[in-house]
C-alpha positions as CSV (number, residue, x, y, z in Angstrom):
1,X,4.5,67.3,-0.1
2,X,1.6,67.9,2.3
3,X,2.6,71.8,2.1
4,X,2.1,71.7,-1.5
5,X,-1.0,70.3,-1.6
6,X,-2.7,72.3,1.2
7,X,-1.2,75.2,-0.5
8,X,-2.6,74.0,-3.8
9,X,-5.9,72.8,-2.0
10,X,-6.3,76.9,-1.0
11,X,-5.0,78.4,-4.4
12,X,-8.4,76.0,-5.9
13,X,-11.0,76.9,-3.4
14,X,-10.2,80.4,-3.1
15,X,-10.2,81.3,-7.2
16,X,-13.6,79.4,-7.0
17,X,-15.7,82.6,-7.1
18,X,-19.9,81.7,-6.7
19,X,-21.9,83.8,-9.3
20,X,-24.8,86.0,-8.3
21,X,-28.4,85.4,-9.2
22,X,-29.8,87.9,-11.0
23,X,-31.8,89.3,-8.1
24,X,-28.7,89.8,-5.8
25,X,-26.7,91.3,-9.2
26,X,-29.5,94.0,-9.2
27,X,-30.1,94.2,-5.5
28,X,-26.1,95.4,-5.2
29,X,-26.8,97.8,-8.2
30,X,-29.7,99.0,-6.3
31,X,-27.9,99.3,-3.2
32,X,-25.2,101.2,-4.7
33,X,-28.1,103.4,-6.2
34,X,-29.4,104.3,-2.6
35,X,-25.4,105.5,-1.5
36,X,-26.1,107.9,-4.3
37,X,-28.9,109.2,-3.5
38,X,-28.1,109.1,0.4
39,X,-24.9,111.2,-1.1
40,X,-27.4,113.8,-3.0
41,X,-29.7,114.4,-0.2
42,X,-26.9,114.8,2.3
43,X,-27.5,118.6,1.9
44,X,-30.3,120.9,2.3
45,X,-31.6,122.6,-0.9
46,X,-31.4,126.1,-0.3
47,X,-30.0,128.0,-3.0
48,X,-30.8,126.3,-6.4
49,X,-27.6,128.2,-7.8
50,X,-25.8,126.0,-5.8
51,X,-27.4,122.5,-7.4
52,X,-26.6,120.6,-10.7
53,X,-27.4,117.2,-12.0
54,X,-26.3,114.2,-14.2
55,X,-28.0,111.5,-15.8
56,X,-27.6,108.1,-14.0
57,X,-28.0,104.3,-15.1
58,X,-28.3,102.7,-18.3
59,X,-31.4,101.3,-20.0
60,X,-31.0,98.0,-22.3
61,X,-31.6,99.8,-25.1
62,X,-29.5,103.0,-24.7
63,X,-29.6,106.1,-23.1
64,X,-29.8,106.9,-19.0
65,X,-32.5,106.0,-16.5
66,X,-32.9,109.1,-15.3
67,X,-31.2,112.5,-13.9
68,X,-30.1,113.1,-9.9
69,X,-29.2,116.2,-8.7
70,X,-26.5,117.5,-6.5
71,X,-24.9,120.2,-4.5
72,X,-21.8,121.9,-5.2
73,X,-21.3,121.3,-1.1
74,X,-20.6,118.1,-1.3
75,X,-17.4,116.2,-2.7
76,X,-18.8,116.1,-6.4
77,X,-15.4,114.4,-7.9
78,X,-16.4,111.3,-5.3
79,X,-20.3,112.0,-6.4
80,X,-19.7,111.8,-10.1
81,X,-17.4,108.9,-9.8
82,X,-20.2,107.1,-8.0
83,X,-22.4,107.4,-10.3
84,X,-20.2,106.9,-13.2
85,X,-19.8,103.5,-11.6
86,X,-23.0,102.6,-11.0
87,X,-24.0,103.1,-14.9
88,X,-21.0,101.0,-16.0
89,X,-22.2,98.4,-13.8
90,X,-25.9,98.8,-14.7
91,X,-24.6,98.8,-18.5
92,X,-22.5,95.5,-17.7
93,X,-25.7,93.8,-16.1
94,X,-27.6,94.8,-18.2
95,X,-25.9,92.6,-20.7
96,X,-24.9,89.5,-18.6
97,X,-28.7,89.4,-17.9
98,X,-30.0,90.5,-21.3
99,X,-32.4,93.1,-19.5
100,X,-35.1,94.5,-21.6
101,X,-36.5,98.3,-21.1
102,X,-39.1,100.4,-22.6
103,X,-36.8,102.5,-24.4
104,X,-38.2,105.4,-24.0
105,X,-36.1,108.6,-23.3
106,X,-35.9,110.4,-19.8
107,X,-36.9,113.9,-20.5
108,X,-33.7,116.0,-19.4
109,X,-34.4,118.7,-17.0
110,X,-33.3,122.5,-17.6
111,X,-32.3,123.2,-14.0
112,X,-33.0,123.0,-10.3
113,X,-34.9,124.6,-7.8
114,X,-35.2,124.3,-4.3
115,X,-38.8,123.4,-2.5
116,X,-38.8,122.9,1.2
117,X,-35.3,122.2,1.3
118,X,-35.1,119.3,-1.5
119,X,-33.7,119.9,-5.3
120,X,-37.0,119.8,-7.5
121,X,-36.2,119.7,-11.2
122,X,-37.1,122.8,-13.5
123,X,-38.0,121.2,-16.9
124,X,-40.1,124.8,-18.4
C-alpha cells in the first residue's frame, strides 16, 4: 500500500509541469535565436557564391521577422531545421501570448555579399 501511494505521490508531482511567464517563453525563443545566429556566423564570408538565406520568425500578423544568411559550409539540413523550429515556436507564442506586431513586411533581399568577412545582404 505505501508503494502505491509513493508511486502515485511521484506519478502527481512529476506530470505537474510550471508554466513559463511570458518573459522566460520569449527569453528561450530568443536564446534559441542566438544558436542560430552563432550557427550562421560560424564561417567566414568569403565567397558570396557560397552564401544563401531564409526568412526566420513569425510576426502576429503574418509573414517572417526577417531573413539570416548562411554558408553552404556549414551543416544547412541542421541550419534550416533550426530555424524552422524556432518560427513554429515564435508562431505558437505568438498566440498563447496574443503578441501584437507592426505588420509590416521585411523587405526580402536578392542575394549576399561578403564585406570584411561577414554576409551583407544585396537588396539592388
Amino acid at each position: 500500500m505505501k508503494t502505491t501511494i509513493f508511486l502515485l505521490f511521484i506519478l502527481v508531482f512529476t506530470s505537474c509541469k510550471k508554466e513559463n511567464s511570458q518573459e522566460e517563453d520569449f527569453a528561450n525563443l530568443n536564446e534559441r535565436y542566438l544558436e542560430i545566429k552563432e550557427l550562421s556566423e560560424s564561417v567566414d564570408c568569403e565567397d558570396s557564391s557560397e552564401w544563401n538565406f531564409t526568412a526566420y520568425g513569425a510576426k502576429a500578423c503574418g509573414g517572417p521577422i526577417g531573413f539570416i544568411a548562411y554558408s553552404s559550409k556549414i551543416d544547412t539540413v541542421h541550419f534550416l531545421k533550426l530555424v524552422e523550429e524556432y518560427t513554429k515556436e515564435n508562431e505558437r507564442l505568438n498566440i498563447k501570448w496574443g503578441a501584437v506586431s507592426d505588420c509590416s513586411i521585411p523587405r526580402g533581399p536578392k542575394g549576399v555579399k561578403c564585406e570584411d568577412g561577414k554576409a551583407v545582404f544585396v537588396y539592388e
